[in-house]
KEDREN-63034 format. One record per residue (C-alpha): residue in one letter; x, y, z. Coordinates in steps of 0.25 Angstrom, whole numbers, padded with zeros to 4 digits, always signed. Layout:
BEGIN
aXYZ
...
***
This chain:
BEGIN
x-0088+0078-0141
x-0095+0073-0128
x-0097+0058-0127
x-0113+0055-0124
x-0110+0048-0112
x-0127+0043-0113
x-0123+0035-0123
x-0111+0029-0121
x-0112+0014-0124
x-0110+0006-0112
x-0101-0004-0111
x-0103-0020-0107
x-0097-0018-0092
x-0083-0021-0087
x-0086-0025-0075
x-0077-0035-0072
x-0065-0027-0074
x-0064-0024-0060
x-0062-0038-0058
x-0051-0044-0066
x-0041-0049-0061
x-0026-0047-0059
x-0013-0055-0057
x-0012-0062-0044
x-0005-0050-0036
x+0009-0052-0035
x+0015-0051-0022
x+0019-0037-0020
x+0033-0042-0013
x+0038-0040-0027
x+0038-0025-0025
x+0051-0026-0019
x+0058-0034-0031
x+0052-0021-0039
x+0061-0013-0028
x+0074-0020-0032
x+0074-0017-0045
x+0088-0025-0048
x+0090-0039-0053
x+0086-0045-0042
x+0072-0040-0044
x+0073-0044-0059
x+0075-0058-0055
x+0065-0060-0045
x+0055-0055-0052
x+0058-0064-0063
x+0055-0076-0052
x+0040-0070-0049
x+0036-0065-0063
x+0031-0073-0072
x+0034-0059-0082
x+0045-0051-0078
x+0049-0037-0083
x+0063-0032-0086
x+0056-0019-0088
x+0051-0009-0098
x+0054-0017-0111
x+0044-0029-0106
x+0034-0018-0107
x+0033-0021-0123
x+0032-0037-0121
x+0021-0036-0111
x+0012-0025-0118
x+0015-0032-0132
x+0010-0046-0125
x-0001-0039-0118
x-0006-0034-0132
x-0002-0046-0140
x-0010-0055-0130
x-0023-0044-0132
x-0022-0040-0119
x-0022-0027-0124
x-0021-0019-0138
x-0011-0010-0134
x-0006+0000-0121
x+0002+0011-0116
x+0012+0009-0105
x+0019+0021-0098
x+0030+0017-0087
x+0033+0030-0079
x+0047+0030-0068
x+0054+0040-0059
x+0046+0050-0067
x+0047+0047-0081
x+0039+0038-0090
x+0048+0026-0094
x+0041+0021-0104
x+0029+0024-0112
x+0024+0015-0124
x+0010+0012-0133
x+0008-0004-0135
x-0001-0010-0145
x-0015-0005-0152
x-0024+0006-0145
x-0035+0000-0156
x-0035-0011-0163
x-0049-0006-0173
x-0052+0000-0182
x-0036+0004-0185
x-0027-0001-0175
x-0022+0010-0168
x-0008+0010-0159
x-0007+0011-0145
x-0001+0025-0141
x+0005+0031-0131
x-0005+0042-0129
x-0017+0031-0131
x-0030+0037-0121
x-0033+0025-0113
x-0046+0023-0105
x-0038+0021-0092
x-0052+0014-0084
x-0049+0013-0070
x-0037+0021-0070
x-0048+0032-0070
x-0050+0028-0054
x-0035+0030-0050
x-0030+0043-0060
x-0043+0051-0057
x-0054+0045-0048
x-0045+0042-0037
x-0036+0055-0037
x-0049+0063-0037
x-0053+0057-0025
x-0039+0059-0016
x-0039+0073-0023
x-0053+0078-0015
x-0047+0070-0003
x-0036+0078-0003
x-0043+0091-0002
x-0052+0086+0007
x-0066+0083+0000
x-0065+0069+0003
x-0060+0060+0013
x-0056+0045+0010
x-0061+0037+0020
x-0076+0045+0020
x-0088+0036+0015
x-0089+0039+0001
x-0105+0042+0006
x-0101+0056+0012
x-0099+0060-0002
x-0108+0053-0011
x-0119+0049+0000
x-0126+0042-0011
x-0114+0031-0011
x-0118+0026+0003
x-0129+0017-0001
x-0130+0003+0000
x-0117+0001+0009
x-0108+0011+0003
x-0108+0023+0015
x-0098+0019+0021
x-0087+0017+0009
x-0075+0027+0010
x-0069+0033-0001
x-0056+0026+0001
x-0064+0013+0000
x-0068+0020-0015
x-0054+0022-0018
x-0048+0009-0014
x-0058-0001-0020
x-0065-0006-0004
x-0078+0001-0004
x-0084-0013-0008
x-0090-0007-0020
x-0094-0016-0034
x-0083-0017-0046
x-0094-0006-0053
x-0106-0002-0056
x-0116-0011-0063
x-0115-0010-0078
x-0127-0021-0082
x-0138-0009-0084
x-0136+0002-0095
x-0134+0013-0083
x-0125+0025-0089
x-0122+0040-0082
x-0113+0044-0071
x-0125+0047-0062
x-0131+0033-0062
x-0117+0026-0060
x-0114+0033-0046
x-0129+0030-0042
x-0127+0015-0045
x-0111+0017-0037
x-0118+0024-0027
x-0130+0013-0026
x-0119+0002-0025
x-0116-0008-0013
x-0104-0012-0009
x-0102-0027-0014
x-0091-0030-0002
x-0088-0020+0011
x-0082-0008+0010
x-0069-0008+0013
x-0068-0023+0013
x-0062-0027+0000
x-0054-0021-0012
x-0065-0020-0024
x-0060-0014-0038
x-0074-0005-0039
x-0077+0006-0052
x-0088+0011-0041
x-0077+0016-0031
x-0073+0026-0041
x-0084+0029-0049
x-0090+0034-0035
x-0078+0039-0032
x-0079+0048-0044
x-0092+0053-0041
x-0086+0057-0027
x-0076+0066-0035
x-0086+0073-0042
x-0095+0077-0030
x-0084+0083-0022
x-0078+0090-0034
x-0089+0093-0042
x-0082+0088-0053
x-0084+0076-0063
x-0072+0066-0061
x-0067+0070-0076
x-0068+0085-0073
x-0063+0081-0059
x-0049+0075-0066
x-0047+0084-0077
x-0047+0094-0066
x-0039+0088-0054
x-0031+0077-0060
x-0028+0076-0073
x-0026+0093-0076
x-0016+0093-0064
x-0009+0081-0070
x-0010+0087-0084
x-0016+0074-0089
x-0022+0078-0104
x-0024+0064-0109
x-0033+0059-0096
x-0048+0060-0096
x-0062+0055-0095
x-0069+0055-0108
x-0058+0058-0117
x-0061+0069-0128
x-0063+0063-0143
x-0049+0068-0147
x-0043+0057-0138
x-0051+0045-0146
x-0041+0042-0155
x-0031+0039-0144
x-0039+0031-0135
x-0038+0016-0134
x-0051+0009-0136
x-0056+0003-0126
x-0066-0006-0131
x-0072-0011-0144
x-0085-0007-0150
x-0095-0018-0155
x-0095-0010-0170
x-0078-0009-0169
x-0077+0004-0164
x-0068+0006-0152
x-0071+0014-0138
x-0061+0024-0137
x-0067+0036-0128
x-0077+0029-0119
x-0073+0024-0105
x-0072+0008-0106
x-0078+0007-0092
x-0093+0005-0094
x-0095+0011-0080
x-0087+0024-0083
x-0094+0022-0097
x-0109+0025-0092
x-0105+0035-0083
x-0098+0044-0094
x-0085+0041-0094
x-0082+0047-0081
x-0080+0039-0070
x-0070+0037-0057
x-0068+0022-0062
x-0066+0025-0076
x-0066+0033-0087
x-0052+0040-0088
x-0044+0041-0103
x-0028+0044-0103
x-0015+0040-0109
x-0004+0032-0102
x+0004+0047-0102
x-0006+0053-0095
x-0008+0042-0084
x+0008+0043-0085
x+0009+0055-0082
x-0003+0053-0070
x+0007+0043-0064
x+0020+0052-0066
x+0011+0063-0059
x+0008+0054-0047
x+0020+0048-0044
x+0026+0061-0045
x+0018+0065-0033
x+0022+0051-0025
x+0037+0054-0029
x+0036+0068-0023
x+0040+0075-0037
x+0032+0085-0043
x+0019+0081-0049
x+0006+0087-0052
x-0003+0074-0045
x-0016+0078-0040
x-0014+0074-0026
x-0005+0075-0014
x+0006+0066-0012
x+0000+0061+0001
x-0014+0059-0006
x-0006+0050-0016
x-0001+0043-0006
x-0014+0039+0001
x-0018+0036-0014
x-0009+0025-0014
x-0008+0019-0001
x-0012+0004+0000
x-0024+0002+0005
x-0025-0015+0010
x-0039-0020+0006
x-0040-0036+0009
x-0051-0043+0002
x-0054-0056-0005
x-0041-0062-0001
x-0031-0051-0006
x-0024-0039-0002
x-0027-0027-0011
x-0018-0013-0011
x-0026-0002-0015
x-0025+0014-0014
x-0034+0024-0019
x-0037+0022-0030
x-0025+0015-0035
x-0022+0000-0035
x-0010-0004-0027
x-0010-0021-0025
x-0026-0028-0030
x-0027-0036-0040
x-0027-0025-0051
x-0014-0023-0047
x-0009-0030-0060
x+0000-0016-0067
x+0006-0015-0054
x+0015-0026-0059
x+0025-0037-0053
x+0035-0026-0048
x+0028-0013-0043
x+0027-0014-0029
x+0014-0015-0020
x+0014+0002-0018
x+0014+0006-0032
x+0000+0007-0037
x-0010+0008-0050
x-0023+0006-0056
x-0028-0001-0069
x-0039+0001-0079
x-0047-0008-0084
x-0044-0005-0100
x-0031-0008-0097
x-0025+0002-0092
x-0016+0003-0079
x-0008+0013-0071
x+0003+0008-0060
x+0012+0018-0050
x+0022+0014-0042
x+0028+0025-0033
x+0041+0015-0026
x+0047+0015-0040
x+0040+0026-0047
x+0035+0022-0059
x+0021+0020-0064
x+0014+0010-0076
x+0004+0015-0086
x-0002+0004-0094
x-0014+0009-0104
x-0022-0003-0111
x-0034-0003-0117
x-0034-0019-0114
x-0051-0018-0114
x-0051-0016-0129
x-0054-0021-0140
x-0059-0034-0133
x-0061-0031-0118
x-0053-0032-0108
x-0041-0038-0105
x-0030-0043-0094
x-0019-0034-0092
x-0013-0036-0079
x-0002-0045-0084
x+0003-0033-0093
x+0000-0022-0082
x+0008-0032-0073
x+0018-0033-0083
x+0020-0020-0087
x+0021-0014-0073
x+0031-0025-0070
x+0040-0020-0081
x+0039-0007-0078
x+0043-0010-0065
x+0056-0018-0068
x+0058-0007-0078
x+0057+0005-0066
x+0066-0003-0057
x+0075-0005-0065
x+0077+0010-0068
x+0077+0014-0054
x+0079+0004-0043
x+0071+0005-0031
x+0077+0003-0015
x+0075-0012-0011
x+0075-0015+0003
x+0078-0031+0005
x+0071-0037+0018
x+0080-0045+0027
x+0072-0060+0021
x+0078-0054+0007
x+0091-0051+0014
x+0092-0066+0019
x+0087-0071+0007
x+0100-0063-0001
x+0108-0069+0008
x+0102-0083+0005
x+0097-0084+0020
x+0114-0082+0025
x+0108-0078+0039
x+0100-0090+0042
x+0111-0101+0036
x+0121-0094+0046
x+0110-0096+0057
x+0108-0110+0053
x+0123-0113+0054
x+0121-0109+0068
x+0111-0118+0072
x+0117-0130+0066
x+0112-0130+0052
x+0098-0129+0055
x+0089-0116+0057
x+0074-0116+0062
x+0067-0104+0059
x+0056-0096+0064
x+0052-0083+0056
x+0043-0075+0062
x+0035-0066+0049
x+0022-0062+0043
x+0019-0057+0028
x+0030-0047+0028
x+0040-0058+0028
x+0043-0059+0014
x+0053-0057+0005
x+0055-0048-0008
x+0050-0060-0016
x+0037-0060-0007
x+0040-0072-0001
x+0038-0075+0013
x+0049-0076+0023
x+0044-0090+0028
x+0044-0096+0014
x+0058-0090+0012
x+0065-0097+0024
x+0057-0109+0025
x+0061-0111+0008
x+0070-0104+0004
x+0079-0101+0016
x+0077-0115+0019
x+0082-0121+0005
x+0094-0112+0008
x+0098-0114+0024
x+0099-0127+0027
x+0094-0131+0040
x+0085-0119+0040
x+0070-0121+0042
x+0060-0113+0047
x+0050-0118+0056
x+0039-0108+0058
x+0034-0095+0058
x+0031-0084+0068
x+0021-0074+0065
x+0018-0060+0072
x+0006-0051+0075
x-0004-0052+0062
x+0000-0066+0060
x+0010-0073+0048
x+0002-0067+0038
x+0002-0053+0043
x-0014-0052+0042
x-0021-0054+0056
x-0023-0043+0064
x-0027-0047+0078
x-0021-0056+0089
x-0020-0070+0095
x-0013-0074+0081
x-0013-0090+0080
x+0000-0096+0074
x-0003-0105+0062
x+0004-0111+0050
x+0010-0103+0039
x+0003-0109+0025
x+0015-0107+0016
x+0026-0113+0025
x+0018-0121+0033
x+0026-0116+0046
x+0019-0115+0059
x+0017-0100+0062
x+0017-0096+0077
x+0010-0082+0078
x+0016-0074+0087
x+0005-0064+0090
x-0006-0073+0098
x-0012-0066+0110
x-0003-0065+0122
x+0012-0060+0122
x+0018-0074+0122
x+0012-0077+0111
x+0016-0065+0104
x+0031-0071+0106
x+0039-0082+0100
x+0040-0095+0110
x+0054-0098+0116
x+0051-0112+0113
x+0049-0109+0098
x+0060-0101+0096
x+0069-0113+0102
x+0063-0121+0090
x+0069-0111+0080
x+0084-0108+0078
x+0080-0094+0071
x+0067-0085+0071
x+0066-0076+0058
x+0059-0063+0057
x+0053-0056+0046
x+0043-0047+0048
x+0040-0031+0045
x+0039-0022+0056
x+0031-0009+0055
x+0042+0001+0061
x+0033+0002+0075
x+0036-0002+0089
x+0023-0008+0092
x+0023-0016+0079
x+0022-0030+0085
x+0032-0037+0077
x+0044-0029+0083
x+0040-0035+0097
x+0038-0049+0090
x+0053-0048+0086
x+0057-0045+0099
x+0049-0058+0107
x+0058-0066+0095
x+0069-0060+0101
x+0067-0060+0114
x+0063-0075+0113
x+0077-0079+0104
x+0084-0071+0114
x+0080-0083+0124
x+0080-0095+0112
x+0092-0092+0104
x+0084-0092+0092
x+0090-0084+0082
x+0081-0072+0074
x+0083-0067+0061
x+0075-0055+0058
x+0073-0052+0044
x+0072-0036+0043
x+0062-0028+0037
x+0060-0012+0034
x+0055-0003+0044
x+0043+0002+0036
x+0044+0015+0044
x+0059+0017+0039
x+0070+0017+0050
x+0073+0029+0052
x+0062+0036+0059
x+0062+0033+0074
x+0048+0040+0081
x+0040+0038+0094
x+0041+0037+0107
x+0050+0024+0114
x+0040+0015+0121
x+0041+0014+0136
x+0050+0002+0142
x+0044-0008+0150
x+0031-0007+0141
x+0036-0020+0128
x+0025-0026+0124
x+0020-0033+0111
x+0020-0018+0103
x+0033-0014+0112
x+0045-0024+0112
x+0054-0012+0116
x+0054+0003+0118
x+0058+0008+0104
x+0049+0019+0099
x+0037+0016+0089
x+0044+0019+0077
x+0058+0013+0079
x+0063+0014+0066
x+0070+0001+0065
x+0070-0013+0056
x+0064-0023+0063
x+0075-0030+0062
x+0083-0017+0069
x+0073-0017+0081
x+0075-0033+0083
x+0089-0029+0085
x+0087-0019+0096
x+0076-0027+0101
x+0086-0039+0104
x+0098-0028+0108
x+0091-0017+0115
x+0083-0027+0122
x+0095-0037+0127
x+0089-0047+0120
x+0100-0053+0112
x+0094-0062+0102
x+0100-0069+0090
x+0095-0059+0080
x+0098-0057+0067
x+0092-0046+0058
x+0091-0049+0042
x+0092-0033+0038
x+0087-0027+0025
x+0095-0024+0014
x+0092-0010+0007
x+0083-0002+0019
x+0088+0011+0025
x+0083+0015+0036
x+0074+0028+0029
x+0067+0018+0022
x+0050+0017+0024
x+0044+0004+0018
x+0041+0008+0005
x+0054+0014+0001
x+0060-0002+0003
x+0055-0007-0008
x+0050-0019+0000
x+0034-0023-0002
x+0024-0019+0010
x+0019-0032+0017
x+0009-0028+0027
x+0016-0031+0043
x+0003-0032+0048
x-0013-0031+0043
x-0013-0015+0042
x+0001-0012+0041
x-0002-0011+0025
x+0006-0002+0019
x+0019+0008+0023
x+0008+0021+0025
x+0003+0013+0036
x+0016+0008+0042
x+0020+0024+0041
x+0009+0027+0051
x+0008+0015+0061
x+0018+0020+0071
x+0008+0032+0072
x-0006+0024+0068
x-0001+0011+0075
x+0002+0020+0089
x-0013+0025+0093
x-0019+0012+0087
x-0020+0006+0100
x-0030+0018+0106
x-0044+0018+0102
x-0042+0023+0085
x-0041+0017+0072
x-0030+0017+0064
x-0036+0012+0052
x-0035-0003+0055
x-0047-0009+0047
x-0046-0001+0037
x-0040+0000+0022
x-0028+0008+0029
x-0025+0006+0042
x-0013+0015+0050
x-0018+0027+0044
x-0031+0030+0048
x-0034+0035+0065
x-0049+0035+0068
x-0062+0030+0077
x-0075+0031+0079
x-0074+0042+0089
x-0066+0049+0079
x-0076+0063+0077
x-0078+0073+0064
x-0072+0062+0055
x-0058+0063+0060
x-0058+0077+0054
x-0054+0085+0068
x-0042+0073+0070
x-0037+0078+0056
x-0037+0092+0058
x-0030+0090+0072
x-0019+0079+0068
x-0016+0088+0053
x-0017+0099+0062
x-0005+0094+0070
x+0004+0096+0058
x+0010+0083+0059
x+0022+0082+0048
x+0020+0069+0039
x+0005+0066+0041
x-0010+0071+0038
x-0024+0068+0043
x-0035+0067+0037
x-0048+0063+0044
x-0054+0047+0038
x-0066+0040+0042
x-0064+0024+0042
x-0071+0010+0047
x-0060+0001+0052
x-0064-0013+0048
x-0064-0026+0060
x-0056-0031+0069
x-0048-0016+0070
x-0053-0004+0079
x-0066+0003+0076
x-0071-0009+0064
x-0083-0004+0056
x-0083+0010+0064
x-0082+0023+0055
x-0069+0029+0061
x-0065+0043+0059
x-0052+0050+0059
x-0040+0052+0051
x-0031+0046+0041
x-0017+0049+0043
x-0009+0053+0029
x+0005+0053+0031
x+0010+0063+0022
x+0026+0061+0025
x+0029+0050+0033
x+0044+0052+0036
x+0038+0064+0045
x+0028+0057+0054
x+0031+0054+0068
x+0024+0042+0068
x+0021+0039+0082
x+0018+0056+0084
x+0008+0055+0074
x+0002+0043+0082
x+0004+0052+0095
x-0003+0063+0088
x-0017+0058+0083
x-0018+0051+0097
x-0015+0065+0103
x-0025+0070+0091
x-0036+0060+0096
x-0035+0062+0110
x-0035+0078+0108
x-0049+0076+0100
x-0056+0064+0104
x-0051+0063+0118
x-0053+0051+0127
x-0062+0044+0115
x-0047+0042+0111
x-0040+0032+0122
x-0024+0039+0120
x-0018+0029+0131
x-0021+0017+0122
x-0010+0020+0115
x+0000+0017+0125
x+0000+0003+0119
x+0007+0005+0108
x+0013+0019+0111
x+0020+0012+0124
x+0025+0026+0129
x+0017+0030+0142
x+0025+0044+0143
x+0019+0047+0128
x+0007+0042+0131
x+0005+0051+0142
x+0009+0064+0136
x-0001+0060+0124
x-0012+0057+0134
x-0008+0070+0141
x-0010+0078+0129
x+0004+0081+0124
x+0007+0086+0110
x+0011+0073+0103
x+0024+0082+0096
x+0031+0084+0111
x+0027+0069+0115
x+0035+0065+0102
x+0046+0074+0103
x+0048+0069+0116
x+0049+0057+0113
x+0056+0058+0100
x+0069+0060+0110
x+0068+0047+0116
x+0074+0042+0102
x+0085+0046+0102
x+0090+0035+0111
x+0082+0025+0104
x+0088+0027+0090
x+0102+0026+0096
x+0099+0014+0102
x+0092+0007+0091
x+0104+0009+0081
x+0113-0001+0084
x+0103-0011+0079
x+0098-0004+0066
x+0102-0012+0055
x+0100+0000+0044
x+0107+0012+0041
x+0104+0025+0050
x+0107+0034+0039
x+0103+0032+0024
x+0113+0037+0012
x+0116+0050+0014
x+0109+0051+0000
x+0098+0045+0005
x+0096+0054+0018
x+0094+0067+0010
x+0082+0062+0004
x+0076+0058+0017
x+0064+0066+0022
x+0068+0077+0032
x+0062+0067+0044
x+0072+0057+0041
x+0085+0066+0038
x+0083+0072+0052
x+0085+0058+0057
***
């Protein structure tokens, strides 16, 4: 029986249910109490939860008060871990009239906007990976009737990530039905904020998106998914407009005037008119089927065997935070998939900020996290029989069990950061120091937002209170902050110090507009007994905060002052050591000694050799880590990502800023005013759309990294604001086999092969510091003979750097056998 879609009732619009509102977001420093995974992590959790989980047994409490409550008639929940499903149970009533039916496991749910991520979305990264489509082109080179009324210039990406500025949906006040005149009123729509200026939750994103996948496959999206996604997954029990023998097992969804219940028409009215087939909406499955959808794709992440519809690295770039700031909150969001917003509510109090979902309006909700391997299915049909309804505290809830439950099961690394060290050791250091000084202890610290414990909570307000109720005598006086200022978001110079609200310290910014304000005062640091430092370092030579560390200790080396350096991960692991030494004689603020760019060492290592190899011979003391090896990336720590500075948002874009960062300082973009900045390298002057700098850099068979050519408009104050800028985006593939400072050499060799003197090479010298590399680039040298050359000038460097390291050279011999080949050969 076909449905006649002309005469579908239409349905009085939903149109607020893009903008409800979730839980207050909960800091995403508990991410590293869910990497515990011991008692420890039990307990502190009970002290910041208001609901706390001892794992899958609180699943039955929290659905059965859910549905007592009416928040919902009934659900199915599926929790999946390390490759198994761990639990799989029915709660409640699918329909409560005429008969009351029980809710079953193989209950068919409309999954709403689920549609956008397990179908709409894939779809669009699957023509991307063949190559019919590029993600930073204006959506207008495909669907010319889009570009009207302001909309040329919205990309695809912007589509995907909810930026392009576009309204929640379509209008619904008019009886309008019929795909046709749905994409003329998307594609007559304006923007009701700028593209690319804020995150807004919008149905026209991917109902246009949709109609994108249709015109290059020429296909309808249904056709298109059965074909492409949900045969290759073997998902039988997912569809658009599911046939008459499923009505029986679908939950209703809403409840007719005459008593009769809606079973097999989409619940969202936009969907609705266009016929049940829409890139926003209009999916039916089971919670095995989206089970088996999740097993399928972290099977890809994981590197086991799986039959998911895209490549690995595709996946990746799915899932990779992109920052939006708007409205006075930070938003995380990939393609498609919802990382940190405030529809984050099924992510739960214990998934950590990386791990990723989507809801759907009906009720229903999907979440993955990757670090622990383990995903959430939640299927409600809350909308019915009464509308709809609140479920983020369940979502919330259920996600947090399940997550106690996983870490329990399989305990994750956790790395302790040296202000958790001290505190473990009930401040032990800074009593001894005390005792040294007669009883009393003034303190300087010098931080930014990265200073915060597992708890979230800001070094500062740690030893200004609770140090200080424990080490008599100790008080902290003020704070020193580094480039981009105390609270890590000011990206430009001639910083002003200023007071810090919640301590009420004076705060002396240390990056004002000449070099001796860019360094601490002999006469402050006479007024303190001990400076403290915690701050992140990004693994780079020219990252400003290294040189900082060293004018403290070159200042205490005159004063006395005693510095106690709390340590942090290198993001970039310890072990690789890459690029060339910069040339003696040549310090300056992004060179406080020759080391190569990517020293491999803690910050709290490289203080070390700073104060020995430079004879400075300063009080130091470093607080180390407990739990890091020195093979460990960022995200294998188990510690949260708190942004060192404004576009250092996320460990993808740590991985390539010794590259990136190197050639930023000549006359290209790196991506800086955009949604992802270190990954793109573009400019105006850039020609065929970056497509000859993509075939020449993937032509150079570089191991670890692909190119792809982008177009992008970098926003103000960063180089090139509000010019279209061509060139490529640069897809790291396996990062553990990137030279990072050769890849750098080798799109400035790329650019100056193809564009010549419209790229200006020798501006580089300013961060690169290495005349004799410079020289052989500007002469034309192949970039693989520079970098071998210099790749023997570390030798020397490594053995002198090891009296200072602080970690281990050499993991478990366990360990080492699972390392890639890069690091074993080390």
């Amino acid at each position: 029986m076909r449905l006649d879609r002309s005469a579908m009732p239409v349905a009085r619009s939903n149109h607020g249910r893009n903008r409800r509102r979730h839980l207050p977001r909960i800091l995403f420093w508990f991410a590293a109490l869910f990497a515990a995974a011991t008692l420890e992590t039990a307990t502190l959790h009970a002290q910041t939860s208001q609901t706390s989980c001892s794992g899958l047994s609180g699943i039955d409490p929290v659905l059965d008060a859910g549905i007592a409550a009416k928040k919902l008639p009934g659900a199915v929940v599926v929790i999946g871990h390390g490759g198994k499903v761990l639990f799989h149970r029915a709660y409640g009533m699918r329909s409560l009239t005429p008969a009351r039916e029980p809710m079953t496991e193989d209950t068919v749910f409309d999954v709403a906007s689920l549609t956008k991520v397990l179908i709409t979305a894939p779809a669009v990264l699957q023509l991307y990976e063949i190559g019919l489509l590029h993600l930073d082109d204006p959506v207008a080179r495909y669907l010319p009737a889009f570009g009207s009324n302001g909309k040329s210039r919205i990309t695809i990406r912007q589509l995907l990530t909810h930026t392009s500025g576009l309204a929640a949906d379509l209008p619904l006040e008019d009886p309008w039905s019929g795909k046709q005149e749905a994409l003329r009123r998307a594609y007559a729509s304006a923007p009701v904020s700028a593209p690319g200026s804020e995150f807004r939750y919008s149905d026209i994103n991917y109902i246009v998106l949709a109609a994108l996948v249709e015109k290059l496959s020429s296909l309808s999206l249904d056709a298109y998914a059965e074909r492409y996604i949900l045969q290759p997954l073997g998902l039988r029990e997912t569809r658009f407009l599911p046939p008459p023998d499923w009505q029986a097992r679908i939950a209703p969804t809403q409840r007719e005037a005459a008593g009769t219940e809606e079973r097999s028409l989409v619940n969202d009215p936009t969907a609705r008119r266009m016929g049940g087939v829409a890139g926003n909406a209009g999916l039916f499955s089971t919670a095995s089927d989206i089970s088996a959808y999740a097993q399928s794709l972290l099977d890809r992440l994981q590197g086991r065997p799986s039959r998911f519809p895209l490549l690995p690295s595709t996946l990746k770039l799915m899932i990779t935070p992109v920052r939006i700031e708007s409205r006075g909150r930070t938003t995380l969001h990939g393609l498609g998939w919802d990382i940190d917003s405030v529809y984050s509510s099924p992510r739960g109090r214990l998934f950590p900020v990386g791990s990723f979902g989507h809801t759907g309006y009906t009720g229903t909700s999907l979440w993955i996290d990757p670090a622990s391997d383990t995903y959430v299915v939640l299927l409600a049909n809350a909308v019915y029989p009464n509308g709809h309804t609140d479920l983020r505290e369940v979502r919330s809830d259920v996600a947090t069990c399940a997550a106690a439950a996983v870490a329990a099961l399989s305990p994750a690394k956790r790395v302790l950061a040296g202000i958790d060290v001290l505190e473990k050791d009930h401040f032990a250091e800074l009593a001894e120091l005390a005792a040294r000084h007669g009883g009393r202890l003034r303190l300087g610290l010098l931080t930014n937002p990265t200073g915060v414990d597992a708890l979230g909570r800001r070094t500062p307000e740690v030893l200004a209170r609770e140090a200080a109720a424990q080490v008599p005598g100790l008080e902290l006086k003020m704070l020193f902050s580094p480039e981009h200022g105390i609270n890590g978001e000011l990206d430009r110079e001639g910083i002003a110090s200023s007071t810090d609200p919640a301590t009420g310290l004076p705060v002396i910014s240390l990056y004002g507009a000449t070099d001796a304000q860019r360094r601490p005062s002999l006469e402050t640091l006479r007024q303190l007994d001990g400076v403290v430092i915690d701050l992140q370092d990004a693994g780079v030579r020219f990252y400003t905060y290294e040189t900082l560390v060293r004018y403290f200790l070159e200042a205490a080396s005159q004063t006395g002052t005693e510095i106690i350096l709390l340590d942090r991960p290198n993001p970039l692991n310890g072990v690789l050591v890459q690029g060339p030494l910069s040339d003696p004689g040549r310090e300056s603020y992004v060179n406080a000694m020759p080391i190569p760019e990517r020293h491999g060492m803690t910050l709290g290592e490289l203080a070390r050799y700073f104060n020995g190899e430079g004879k400075l011979g300063a009080p130091l003391t470093v607080i180390p880590m407990s739990g890091w090896q020195r093979e460990d990336w960022f995200d294998q720590t188990g510690l949260p990502w708190v942004n060192p500075s404004p576009n250092l948002r996320s460990v993808a874009a740590a991985t390539l800023y010794p590259a990136l960062g190197l050639i930023e300082s000549t006359n290209i973009s790196v991506g800086r005013g955009t949604g992802t900045p270190f990954a793109y390298v573009g400019a105006p002057w850039i020609e065929t759309g970056g497509a000859d700098l993509a075939r020449y850099l993937n032509a150079r068979s570089l191991p670890g990294v692909r190119f792809e050519r982008v177009s992008f408009t970098p926003q103000p104050p960063y180089p090139f604001a509000n010019q279209l800028c061509a060139g490529v985006r640069v897809l790291v593939t396996e990062r553990d086999a990137v030279d990072m400072p050769e890849l750098g050499l080798e799109i400035a060799s790329a650019l100056r092969h193809l564009y010549g003197s419209r790229y200006d090479l020798v501006k580089m010298d300013r961060l690169l510091v290495n005349r004799g590399v410079l020289n052989a680039l500007v002469a034309g040298e192949d970039p693989r003979r520079i970098a071998a050359e210099w790749s023997r000038s570390l030798a020397a460097f490594e053995q002198a750097r090891r009296p200072y390291l602080l970690y281990s050279e050499q993991p478990p011999q366990e360990d080492r056998r699972k390392l890639p080949k890069t690091l074993r050969r080390r």
